[in-house]
matplotlib code that plots the C-alpha trace (Angstrom):
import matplotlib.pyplot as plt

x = [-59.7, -56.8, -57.3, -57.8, -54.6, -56.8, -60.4, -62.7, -65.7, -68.6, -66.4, -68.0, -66.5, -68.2, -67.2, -69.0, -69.2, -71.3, -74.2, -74.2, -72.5, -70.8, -71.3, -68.2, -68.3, -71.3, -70.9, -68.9, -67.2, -64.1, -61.4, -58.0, -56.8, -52.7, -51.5, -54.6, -55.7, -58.9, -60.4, -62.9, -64.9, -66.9, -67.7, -66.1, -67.0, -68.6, -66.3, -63.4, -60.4, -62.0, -62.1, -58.3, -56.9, -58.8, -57.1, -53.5, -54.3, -54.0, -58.1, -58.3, -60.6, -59.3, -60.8, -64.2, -66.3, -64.7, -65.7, -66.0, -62.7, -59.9, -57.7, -54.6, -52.6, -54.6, -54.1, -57.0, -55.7, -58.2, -56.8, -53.3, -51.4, -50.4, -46.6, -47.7, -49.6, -46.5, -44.6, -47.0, -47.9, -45.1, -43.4, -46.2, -48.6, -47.5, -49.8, -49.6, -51.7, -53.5, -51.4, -48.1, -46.9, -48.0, -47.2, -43.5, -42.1, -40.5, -37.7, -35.8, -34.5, -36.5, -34.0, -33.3, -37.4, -37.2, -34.1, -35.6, -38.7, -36.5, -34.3, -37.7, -38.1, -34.9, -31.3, -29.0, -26.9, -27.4, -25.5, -26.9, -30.6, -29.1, -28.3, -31.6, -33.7, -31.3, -32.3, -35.8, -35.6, -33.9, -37.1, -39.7, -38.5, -36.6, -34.1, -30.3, -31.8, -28.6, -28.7, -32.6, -32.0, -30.0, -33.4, -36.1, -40.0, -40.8, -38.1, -39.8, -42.9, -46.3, -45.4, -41.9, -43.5, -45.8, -43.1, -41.1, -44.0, -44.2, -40.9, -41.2, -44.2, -42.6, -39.0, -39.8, -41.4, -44.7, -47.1, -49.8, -50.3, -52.9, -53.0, -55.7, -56.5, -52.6, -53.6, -55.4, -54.1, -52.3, -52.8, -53.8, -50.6, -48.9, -52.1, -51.5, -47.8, -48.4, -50.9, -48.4, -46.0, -48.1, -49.2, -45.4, -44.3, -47.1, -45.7, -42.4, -43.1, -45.8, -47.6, -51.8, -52.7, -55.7, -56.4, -58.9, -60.7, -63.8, -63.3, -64.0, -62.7, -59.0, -59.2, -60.5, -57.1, -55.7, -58.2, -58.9, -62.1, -64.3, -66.1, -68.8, -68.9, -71.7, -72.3, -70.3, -71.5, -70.5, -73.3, -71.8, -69.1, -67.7, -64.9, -63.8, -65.6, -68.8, -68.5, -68.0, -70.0, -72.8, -73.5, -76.6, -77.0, -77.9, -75.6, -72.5, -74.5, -74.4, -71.2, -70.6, -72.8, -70.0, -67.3, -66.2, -65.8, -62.9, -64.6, -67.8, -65.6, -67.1, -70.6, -72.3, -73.0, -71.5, -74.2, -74.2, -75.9, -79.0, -78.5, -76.0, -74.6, -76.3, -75.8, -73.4, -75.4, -78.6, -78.5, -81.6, -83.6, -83.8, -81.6, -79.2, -78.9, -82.8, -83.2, -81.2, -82.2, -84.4, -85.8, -86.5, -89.7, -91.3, -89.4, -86.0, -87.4, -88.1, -85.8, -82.1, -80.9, -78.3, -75.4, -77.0, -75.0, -76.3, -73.9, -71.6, -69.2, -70.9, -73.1, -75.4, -77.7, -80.4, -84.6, -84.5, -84.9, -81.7, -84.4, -84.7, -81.4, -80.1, -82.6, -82.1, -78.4, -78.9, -81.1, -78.2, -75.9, -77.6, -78.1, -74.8, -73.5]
y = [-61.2, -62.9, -66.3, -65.2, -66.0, -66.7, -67.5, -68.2, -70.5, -70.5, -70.6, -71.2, -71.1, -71.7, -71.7, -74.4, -72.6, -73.2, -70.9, -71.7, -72.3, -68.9, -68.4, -66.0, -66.9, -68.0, -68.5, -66.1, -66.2, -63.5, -63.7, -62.2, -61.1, -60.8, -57.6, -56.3, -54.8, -56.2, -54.0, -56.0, -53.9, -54.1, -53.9, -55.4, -59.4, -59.4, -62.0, -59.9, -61.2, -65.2, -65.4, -64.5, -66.0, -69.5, -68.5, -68.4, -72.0, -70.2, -71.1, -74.8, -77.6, -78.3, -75.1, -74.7, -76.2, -75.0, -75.8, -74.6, -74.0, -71.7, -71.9, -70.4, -71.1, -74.1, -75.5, -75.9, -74.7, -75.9, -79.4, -79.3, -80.9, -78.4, -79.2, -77.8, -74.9, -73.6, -73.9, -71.3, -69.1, -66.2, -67.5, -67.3, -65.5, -62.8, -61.3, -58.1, -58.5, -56.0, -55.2, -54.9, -55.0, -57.7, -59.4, -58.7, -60.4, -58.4, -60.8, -60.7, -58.1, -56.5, -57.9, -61.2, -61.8, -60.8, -63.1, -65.9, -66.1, -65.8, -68.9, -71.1, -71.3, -70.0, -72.4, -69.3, -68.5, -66.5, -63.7, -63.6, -63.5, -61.0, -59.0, -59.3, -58.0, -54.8, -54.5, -54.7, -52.4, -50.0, -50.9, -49.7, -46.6, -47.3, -44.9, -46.2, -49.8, -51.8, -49.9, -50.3, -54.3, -54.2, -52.9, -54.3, -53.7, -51.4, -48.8, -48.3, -45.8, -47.6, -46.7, -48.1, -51.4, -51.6, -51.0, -53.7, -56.0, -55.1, -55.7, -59.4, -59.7, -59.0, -60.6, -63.9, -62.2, -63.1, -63.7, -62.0, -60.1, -59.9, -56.0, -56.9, -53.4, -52.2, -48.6, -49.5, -47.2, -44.9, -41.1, -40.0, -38.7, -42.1, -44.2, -42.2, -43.3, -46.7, -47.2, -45.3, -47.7, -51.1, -50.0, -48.7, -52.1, -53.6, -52.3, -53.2, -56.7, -57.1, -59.0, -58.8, -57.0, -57.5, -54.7, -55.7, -52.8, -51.1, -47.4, -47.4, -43.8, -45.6, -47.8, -45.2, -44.6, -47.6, -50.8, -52.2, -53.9, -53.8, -56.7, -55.3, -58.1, -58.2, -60.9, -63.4, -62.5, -60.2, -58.0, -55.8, -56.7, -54.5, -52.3, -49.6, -46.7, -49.1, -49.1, -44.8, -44.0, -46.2, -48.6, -50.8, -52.0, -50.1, -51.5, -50.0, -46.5, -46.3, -47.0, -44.0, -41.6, -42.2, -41.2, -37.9, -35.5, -32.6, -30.1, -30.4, -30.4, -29.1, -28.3, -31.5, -34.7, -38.0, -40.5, -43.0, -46.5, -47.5, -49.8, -52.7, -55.7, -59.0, -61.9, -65.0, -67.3, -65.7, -64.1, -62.6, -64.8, -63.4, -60.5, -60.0, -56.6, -56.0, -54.9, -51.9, -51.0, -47.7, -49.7, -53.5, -54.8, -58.1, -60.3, -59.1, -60.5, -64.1, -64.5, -64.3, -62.5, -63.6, -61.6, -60.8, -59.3, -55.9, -55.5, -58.7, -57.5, -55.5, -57.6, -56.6, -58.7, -56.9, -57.7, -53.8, -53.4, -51.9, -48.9, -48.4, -48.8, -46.4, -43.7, -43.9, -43.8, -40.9, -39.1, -39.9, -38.4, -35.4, -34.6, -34.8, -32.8]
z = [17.5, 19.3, 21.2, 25.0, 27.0, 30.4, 30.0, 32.7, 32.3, 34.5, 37.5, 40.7, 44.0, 47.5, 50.8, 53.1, 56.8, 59.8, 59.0, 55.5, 51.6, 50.8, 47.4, 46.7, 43.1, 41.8, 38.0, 36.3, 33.0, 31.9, 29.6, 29.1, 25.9, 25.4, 25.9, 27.1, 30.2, 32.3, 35.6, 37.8, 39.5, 42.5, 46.1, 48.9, 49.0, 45.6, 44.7, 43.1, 44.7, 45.3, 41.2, 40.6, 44.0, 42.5, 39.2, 41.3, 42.7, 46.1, 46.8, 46.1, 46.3, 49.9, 51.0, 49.0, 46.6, 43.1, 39.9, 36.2, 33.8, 33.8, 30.6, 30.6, 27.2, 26.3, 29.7, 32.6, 36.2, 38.2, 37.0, 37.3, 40.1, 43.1, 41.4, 38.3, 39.3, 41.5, 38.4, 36.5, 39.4, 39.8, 36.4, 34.0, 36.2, 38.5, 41.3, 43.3, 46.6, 48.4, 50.9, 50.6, 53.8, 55.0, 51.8, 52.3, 54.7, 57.8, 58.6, 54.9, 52.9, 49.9, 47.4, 48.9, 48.7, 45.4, 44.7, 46.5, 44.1, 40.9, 42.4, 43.0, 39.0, 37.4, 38.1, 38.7, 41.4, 44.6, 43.2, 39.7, 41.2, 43.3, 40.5, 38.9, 42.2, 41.9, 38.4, 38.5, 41.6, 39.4, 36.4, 38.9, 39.6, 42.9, 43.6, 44.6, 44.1, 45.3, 48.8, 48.7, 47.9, 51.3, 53.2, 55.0, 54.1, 57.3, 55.7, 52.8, 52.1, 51.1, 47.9, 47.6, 48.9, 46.0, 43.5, 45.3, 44.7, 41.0, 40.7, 42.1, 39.9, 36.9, 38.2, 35.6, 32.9, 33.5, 30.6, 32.7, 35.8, 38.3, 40.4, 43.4, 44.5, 43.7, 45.5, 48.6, 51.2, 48.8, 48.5, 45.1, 43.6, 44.9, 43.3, 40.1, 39.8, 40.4, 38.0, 35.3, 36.5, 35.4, 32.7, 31.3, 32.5, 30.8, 27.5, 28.1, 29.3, 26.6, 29.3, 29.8, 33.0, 35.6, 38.0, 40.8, 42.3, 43.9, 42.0, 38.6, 38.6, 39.2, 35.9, 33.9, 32.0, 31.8, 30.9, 27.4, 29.2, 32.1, 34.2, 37.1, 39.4, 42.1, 44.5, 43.3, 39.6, 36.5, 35.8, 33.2, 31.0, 27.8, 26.4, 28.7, 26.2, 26.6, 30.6, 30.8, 27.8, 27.5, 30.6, 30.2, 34.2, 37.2, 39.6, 37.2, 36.8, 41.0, 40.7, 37.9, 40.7, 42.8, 41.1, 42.0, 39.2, 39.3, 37.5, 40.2, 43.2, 46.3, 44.2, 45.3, 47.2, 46.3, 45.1, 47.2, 46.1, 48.5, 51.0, 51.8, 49.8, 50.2, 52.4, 49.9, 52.0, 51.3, 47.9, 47.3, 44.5, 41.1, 40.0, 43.3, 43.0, 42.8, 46.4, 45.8, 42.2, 41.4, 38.5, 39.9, 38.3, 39.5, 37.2, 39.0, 42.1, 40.4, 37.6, 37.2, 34.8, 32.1, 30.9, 27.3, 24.8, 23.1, 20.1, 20.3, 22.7, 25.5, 27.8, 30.7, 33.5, 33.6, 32.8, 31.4, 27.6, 25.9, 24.6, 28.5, 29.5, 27.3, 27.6, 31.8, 31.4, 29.0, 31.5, 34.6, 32.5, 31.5, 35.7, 36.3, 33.1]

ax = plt.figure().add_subplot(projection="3d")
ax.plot(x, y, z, "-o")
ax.set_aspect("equal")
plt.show()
């Protein structure tokens, strides 16, 4: 197996406030392999964004309390100098944010924010870096990218603002890039062509791809691996076949309920997961998840879980035995079939 280009080592961020430490990542370990595609999964505030934002340098030690590792090519982030880390950020790693809007600025043209961020790390002129917004316009679908480049965010669609982002993303060649939720807001046949464009783009940039998101049905085509996150942990980690096919935690199987499925459309309900998520302050002791779970047996209520591994690869965080796990799942599936 290939050395991981970004791995994550029991990373821990927390947020001191007034009512409390917000523990938006409490511990979680993840890593990148070249090429590859990752999808982190989860619910709002289960520590999705936090993990790859601290990744980006953009959360830093000024803000919370951070600590663990991050290696990316053989160097740790959370170490480097804010110098340093501006260097890698948008020329080795490339981010798309949520929103798109707000993330372009309103003042500047599309291509001259595009052409700005090429000229912070590349010595080229104003007319060269002009040139190369127009072209990766024109790589992300765009059409008539030079009169495009001449336009401001609000004359774009949603849609055409994401591919602008993309395009800034990848504007350096980025060794990896980071999607955090690229399709918020999107209607489905726009979310579809998005995710068709980062993963053609992937291909052609041979660059490793994370997409952050809260619908496992959206990542179902397109990741190599899968991470669950919940409350500020990874509860279910595994190749994407492992994730669909043979999930070992119940938090990821409520998440599979959900899902709707085309060829039940309008037969049934959406299966919803039971109550609300918990408090970072005041993370339930034990297994987190265990005052929602169907299945919580006393030791969920005392002791935390680890993320075991079942066959070397696939890894769960959950006091069930893998007999158990795999005959529930088997029985979930068989409902819904």
């Amino acid at each position: 197996m290939p050395e991981p280009l970004l791995e994550i080592k029991d990373l821990r961020v927390h947020f001191p406030t007034e009512d409390g430490l917000v523990k938006a990542v409490d511990g979680i370990s993840l890593q990148v392999t070249p090429g590859d595609t990752l999808g982190v999964v989860g619910e709002s505030g289960s520590g999705k964004s936090v993990t790859f934002l601290t990744v980006m340098g953009l959360v830093t030690s000024d803000q919370a309390v951070v600590s663990g590792e991050v290696i990316f090519q053989g160097e740790d982030l959370l170490k480097l100098p804010k110098e340093e880390m501006r260097r890698i950020r948008g020329a080795k790693i490339g981010m798309i944010f949520q929103d798109p809007m707000t993330s372009l600025h309103p003042y500047y043209k599309v291509g001259a924010q595009i052409a700005e961020a090429i000229r912070t790390h590349l010595d080229v002129s104003k007319h060269e870096a002009h040139d190369r917004a127009v072209e990766m316009l024109r790589r992300v679908s765009i059409p008539r990218p030079e009169e495009r480049a001449n336009q401001y965010p609000h004359e774009f669609s949603g849609g055409m603002r994401q591919r602008a982002m993309i395009a800034m993303a990848l504007a350096l060649n980025p060794a990896m890039l980071v999607a955090d939720e690229p399709t918020t807001a999107l209607d489905v046949t726009v979310q579809a062509q998005i995710l068709e464009l980062i993963a053609r783009l992937k291909d052609e940039f041979e660059a490793a791809v994370v997409i952050i998101t809260h619908d496992l049905g959206v990542v179902a085509e397109y990741c190599d691996d899968i991470a669950v996150m919940y409350a500020g942990k990874a509860v279910e980690y595994g190749r994407a076949r492992d994730i669909y096919y043979n999930a070992e935690h119940p938090y990821t199987w409520g998440l599979l309920g959900s899902i709707t499925r085309l060829d039940e459309a309008g037969t049934g309900r959406l299966t919803s997961i039971k109550g609300l998520p918990p408090s970072l302050i005041r993370v339930p002791p034990g297994c987190a998840f265990h005052p929602r779970c169907p299945y919580v047996m006393d030791v969920c209520k005392v002791d935390v879980p680890g993320l075991i591994p079942s066959d070397g690869y696939h890894a769960s965080a959950c006091h069930l035995s893998l007999k158990e796990k795999q005959r529930i799942f088997r029985e979930q599936v068989a409902v819904r079939s």
